[in-house]
N, CA, C and O atoms as a GROMACS GRO file, in nm:
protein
  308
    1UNK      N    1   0.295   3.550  -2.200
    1UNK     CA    2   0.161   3.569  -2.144
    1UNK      C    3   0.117   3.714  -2.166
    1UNK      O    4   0.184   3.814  -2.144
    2UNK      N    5  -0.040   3.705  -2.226
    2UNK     CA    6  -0.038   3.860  -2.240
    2UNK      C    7  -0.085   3.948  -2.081
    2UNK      O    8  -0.128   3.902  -1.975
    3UNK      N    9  -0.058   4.070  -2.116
    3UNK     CA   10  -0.128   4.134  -2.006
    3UNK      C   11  -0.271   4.188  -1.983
    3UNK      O   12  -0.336   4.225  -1.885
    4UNK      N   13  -0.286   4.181  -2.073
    4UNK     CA   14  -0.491   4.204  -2.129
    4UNK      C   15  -0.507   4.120  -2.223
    4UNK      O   16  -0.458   4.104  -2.335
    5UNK      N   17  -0.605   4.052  -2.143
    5UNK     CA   18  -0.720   3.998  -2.214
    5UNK      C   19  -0.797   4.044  -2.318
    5UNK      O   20  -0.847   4.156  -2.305
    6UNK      N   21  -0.825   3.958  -2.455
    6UNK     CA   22  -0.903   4.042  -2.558
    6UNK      C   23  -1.030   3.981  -2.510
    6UNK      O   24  -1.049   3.867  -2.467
    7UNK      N   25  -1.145   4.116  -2.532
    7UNK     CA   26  -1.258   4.091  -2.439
    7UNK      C   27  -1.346   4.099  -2.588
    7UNK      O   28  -1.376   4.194  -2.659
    8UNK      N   29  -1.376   3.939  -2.598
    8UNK     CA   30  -1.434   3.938  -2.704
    8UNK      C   31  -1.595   3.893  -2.718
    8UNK      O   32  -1.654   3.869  -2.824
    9UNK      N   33  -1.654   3.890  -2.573
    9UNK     CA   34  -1.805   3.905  -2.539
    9UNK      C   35  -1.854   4.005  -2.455
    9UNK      O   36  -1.817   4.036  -2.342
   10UNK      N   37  -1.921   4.041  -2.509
   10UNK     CA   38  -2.012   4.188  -2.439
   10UNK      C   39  -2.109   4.149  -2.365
   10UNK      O   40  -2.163   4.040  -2.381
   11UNK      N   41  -2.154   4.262  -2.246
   11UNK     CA   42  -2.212   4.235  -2.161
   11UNK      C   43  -2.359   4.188  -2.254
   11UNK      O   44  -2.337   4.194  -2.375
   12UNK      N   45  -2.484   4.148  -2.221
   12UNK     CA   46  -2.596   4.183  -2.286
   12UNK      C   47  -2.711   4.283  -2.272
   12UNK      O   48  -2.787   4.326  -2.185
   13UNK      N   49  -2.687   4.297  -2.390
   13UNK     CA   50  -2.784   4.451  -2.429
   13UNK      C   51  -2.656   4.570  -2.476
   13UNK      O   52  -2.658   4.692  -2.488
   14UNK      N   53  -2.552   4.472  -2.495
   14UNK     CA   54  -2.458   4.602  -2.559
   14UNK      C   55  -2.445   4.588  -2.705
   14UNK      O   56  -2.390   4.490  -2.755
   15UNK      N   57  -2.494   4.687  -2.777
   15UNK     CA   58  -2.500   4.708  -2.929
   15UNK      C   59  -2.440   4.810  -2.986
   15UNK      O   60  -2.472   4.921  -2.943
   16UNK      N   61  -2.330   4.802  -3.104
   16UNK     CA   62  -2.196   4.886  -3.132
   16UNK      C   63  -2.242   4.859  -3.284
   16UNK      O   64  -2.322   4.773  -3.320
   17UNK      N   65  -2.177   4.947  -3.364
   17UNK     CA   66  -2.185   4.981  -3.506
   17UNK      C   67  -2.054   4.974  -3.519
   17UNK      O   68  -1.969   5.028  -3.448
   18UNK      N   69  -2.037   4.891  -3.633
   18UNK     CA   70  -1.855   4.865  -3.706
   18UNK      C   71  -1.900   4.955  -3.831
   18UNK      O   72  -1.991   4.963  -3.915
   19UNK      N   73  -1.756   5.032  -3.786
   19UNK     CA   74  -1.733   5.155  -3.928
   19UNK      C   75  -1.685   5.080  -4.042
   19UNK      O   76  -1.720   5.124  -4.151
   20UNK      N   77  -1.618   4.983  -4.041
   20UNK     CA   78  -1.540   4.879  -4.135
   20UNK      C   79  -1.651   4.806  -4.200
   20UNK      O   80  -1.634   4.782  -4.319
   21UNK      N   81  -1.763   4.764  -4.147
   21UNK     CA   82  -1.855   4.673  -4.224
   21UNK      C   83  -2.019   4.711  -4.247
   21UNK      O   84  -2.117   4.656  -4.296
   22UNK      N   85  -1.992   4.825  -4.187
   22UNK     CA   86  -2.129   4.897  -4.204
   22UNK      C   87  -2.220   4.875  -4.125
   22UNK      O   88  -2.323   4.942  -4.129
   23UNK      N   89  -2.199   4.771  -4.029
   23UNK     CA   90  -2.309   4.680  -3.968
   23UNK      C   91  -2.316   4.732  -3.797
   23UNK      O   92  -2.261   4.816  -3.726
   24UNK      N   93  -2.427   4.615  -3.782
   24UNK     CA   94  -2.476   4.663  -3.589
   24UNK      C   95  -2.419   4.507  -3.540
   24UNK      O   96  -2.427   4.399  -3.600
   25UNK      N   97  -2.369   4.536  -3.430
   25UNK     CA   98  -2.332   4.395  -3.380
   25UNK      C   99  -2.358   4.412  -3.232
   25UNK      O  100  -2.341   4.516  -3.168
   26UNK      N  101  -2.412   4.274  -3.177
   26UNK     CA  102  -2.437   4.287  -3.064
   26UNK      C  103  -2.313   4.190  -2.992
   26UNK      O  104  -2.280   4.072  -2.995
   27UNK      N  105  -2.274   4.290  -2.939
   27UNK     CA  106  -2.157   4.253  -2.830
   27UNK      C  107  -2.024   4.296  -2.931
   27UNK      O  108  -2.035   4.285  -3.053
   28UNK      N  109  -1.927   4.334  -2.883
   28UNK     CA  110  -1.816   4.380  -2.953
   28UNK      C  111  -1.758   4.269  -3.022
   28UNK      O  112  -1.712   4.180  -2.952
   29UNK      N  113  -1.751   4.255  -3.165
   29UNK     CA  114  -1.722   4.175  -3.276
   29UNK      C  115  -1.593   4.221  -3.314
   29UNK      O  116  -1.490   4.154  -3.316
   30UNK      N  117  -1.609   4.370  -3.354
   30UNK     CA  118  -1.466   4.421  -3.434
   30UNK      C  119  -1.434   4.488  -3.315
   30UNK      O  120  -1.502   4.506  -3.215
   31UNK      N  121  -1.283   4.535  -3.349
   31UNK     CA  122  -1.178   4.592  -3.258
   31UNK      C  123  -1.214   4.742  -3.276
   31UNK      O  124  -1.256   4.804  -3.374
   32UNK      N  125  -1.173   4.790  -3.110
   32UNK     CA  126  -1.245   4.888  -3.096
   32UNK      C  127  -1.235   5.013  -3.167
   32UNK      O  128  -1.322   5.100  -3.170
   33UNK      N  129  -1.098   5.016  -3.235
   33UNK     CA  130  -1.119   5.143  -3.343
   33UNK      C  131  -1.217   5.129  -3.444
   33UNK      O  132  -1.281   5.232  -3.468
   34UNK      N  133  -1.239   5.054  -3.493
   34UNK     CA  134  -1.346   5.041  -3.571
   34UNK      C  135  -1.502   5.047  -3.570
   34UNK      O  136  -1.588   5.036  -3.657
   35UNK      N  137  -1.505   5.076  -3.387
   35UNK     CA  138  -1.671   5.092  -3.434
   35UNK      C  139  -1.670   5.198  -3.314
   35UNK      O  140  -1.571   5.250  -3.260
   36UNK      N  141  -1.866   5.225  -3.274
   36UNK     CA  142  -1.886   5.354  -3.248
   36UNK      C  143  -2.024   5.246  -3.147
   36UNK      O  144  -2.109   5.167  -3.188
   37UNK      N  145  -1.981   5.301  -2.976
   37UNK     CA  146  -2.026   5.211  -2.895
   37UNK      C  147  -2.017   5.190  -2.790
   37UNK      O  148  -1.897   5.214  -2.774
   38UNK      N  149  -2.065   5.151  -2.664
   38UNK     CA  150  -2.175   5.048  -2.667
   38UNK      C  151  -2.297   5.120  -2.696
   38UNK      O  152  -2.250   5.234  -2.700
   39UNK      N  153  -2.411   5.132  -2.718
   39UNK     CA  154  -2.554   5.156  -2.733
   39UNK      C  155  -2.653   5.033  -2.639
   39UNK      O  156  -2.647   4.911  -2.635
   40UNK      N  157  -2.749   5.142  -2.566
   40UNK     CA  158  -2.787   5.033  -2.500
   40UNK      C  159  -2.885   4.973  -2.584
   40UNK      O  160  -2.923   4.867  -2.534
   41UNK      N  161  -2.954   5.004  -2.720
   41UNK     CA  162  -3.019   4.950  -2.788
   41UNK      C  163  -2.990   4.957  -2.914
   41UNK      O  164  -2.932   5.055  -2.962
   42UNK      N  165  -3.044   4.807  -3.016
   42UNK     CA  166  -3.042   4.786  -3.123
   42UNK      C  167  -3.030   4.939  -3.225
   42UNK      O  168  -2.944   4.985  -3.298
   43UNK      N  169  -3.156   4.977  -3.185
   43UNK     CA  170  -3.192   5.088  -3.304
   43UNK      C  171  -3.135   5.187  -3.269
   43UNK      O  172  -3.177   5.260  -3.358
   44UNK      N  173  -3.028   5.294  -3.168
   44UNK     CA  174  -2.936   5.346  -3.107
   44UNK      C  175  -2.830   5.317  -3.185
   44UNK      O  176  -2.730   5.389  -3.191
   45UNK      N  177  -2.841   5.245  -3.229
   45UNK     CA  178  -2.683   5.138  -3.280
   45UNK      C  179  -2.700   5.160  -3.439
   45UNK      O  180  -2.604   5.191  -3.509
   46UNK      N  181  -2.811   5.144  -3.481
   46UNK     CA  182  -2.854   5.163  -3.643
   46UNK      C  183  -2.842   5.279  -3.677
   46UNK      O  184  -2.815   5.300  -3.796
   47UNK      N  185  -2.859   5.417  -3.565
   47UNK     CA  186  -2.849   5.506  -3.604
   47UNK      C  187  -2.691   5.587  -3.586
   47UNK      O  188  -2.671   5.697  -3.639
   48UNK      N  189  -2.619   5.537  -3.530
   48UNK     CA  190  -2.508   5.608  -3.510
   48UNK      C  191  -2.460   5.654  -3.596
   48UNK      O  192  -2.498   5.768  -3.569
   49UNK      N  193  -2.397   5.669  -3.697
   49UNK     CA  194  -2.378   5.724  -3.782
   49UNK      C  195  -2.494   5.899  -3.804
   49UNK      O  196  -2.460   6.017  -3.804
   50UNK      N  197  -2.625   5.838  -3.819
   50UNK     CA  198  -2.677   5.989  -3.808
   50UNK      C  199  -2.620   6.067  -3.662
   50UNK      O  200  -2.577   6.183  -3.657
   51UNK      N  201  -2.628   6.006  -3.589
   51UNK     CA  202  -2.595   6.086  -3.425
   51UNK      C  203  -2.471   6.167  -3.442
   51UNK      O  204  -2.464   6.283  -3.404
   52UNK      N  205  -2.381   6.108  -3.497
   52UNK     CA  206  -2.248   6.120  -3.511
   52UNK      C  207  -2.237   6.303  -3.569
   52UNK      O  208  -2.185   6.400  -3.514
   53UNK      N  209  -2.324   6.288  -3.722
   53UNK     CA  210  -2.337   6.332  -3.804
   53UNK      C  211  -2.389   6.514  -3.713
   53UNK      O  212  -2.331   6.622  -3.728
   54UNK      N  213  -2.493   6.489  -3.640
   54UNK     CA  214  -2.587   6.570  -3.597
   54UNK      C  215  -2.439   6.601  -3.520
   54UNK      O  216  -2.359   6.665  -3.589
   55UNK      N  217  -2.394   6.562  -3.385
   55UNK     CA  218  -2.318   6.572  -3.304
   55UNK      C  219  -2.187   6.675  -3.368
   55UNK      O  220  -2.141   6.780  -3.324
   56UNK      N  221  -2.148   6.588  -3.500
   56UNK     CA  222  -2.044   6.724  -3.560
   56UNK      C  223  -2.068   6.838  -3.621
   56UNK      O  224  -1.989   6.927  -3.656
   57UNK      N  225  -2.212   6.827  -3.633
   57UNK     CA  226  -2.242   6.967  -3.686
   57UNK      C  227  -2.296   7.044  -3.520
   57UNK      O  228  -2.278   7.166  -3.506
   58UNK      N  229  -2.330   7.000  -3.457
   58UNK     CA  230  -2.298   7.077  -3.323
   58UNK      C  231  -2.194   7.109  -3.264
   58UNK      O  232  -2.207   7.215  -3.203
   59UNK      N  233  -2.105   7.068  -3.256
   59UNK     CA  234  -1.965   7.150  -3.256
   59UNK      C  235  -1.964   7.213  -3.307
   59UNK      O  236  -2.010   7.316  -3.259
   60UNK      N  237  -1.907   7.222  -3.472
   60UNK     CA  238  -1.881   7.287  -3.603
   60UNK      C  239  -1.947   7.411  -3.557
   60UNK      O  240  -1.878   7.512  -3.557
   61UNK      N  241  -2.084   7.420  -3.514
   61UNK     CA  242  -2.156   7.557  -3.513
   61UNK      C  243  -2.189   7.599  -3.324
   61UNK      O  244  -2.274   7.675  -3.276
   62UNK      N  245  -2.110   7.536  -3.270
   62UNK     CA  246  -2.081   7.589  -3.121
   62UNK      C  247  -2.031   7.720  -3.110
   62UNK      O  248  -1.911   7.726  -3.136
   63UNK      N  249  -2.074   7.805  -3.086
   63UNK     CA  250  -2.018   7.952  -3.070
   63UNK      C  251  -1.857   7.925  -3.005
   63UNK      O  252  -1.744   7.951  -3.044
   64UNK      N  253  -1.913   7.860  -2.890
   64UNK     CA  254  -1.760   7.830  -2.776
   64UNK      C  255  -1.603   7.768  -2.848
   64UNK      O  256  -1.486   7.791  -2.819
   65UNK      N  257  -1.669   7.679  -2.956
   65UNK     CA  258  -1.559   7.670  -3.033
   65UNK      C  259  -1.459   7.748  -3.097
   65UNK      O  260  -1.339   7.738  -3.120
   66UNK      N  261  -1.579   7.852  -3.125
   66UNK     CA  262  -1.545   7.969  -3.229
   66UNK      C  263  -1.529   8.114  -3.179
   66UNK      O  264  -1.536   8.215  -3.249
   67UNK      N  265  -1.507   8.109  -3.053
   67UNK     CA  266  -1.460   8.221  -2.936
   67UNK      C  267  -1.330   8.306  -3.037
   67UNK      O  268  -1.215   8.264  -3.046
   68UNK      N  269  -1.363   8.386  -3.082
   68UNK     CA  270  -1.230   8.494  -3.136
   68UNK      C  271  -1.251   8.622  -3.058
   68UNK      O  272  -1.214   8.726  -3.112
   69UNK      N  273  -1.320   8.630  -2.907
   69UNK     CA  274  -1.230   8.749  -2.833
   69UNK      C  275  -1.134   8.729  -2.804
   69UNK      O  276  -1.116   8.611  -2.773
   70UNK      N  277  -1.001   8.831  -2.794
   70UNK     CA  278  -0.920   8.828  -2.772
   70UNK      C  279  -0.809   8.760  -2.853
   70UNK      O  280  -0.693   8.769  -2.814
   71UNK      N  281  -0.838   8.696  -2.960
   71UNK     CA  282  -0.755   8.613  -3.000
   71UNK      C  283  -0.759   8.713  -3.189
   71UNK      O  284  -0.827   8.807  -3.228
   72UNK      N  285  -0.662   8.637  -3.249
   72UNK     CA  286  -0.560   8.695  -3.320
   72UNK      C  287  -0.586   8.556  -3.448
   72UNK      O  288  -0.607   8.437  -3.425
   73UNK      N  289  -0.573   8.628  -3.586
   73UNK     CA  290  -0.508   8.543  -3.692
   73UNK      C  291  -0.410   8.558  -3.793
   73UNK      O  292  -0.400   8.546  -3.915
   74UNK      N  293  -0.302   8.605  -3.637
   74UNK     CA  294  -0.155   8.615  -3.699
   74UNK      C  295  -0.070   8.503  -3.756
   74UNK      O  296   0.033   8.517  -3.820
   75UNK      N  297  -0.138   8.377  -3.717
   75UNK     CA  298  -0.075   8.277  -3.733
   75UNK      C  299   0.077   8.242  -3.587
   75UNK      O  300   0.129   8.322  -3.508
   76UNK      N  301   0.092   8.152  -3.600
   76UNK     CA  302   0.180   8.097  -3.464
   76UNK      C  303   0.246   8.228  -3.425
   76UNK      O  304   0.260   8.324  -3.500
   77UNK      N  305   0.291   8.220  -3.278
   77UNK     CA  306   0.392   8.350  -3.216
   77UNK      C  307   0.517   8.302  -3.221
   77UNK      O  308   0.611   8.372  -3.184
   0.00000   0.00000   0.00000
């Protein structure tokens, strides 16, 4: 007997993007490594990939990331 259930219907109005098929699916289709999700809407869901995109270049150029007071590039101690 398993101990979790595979939860293979989504509430409604939940819309996820599969990295594996390129696609928007409403209600979780593929397994969850594979997509990027829930979205509460369709077109939320179409765009993920840009969001994603925007989102890592906001890090990437976060000052806070890139904090070098105090710190050193001696390589490991």
């Amino acid at each position: 007997m398993a101990l979790f259930k595979k939860r293979t219907v989504g509430k409604p109005g939940e819309w996820y993007y599969c990295l594996e098929h390129k696609k928007v699916e409403e209600g979780p289709e593929c397994p969850a490594k594979d997509r990027f999700g829930p979205y509460a809407s369709r077109g939320e869901a179409e765009h993920a990939m840009e969001t994603a995109q925007e989102r890592n270049l906001e890090w990437e150029t976060d000052p806070k990331w890139h904090d070098t007071s105090g710190a050193t590039d001696d390589g490991p101690a």
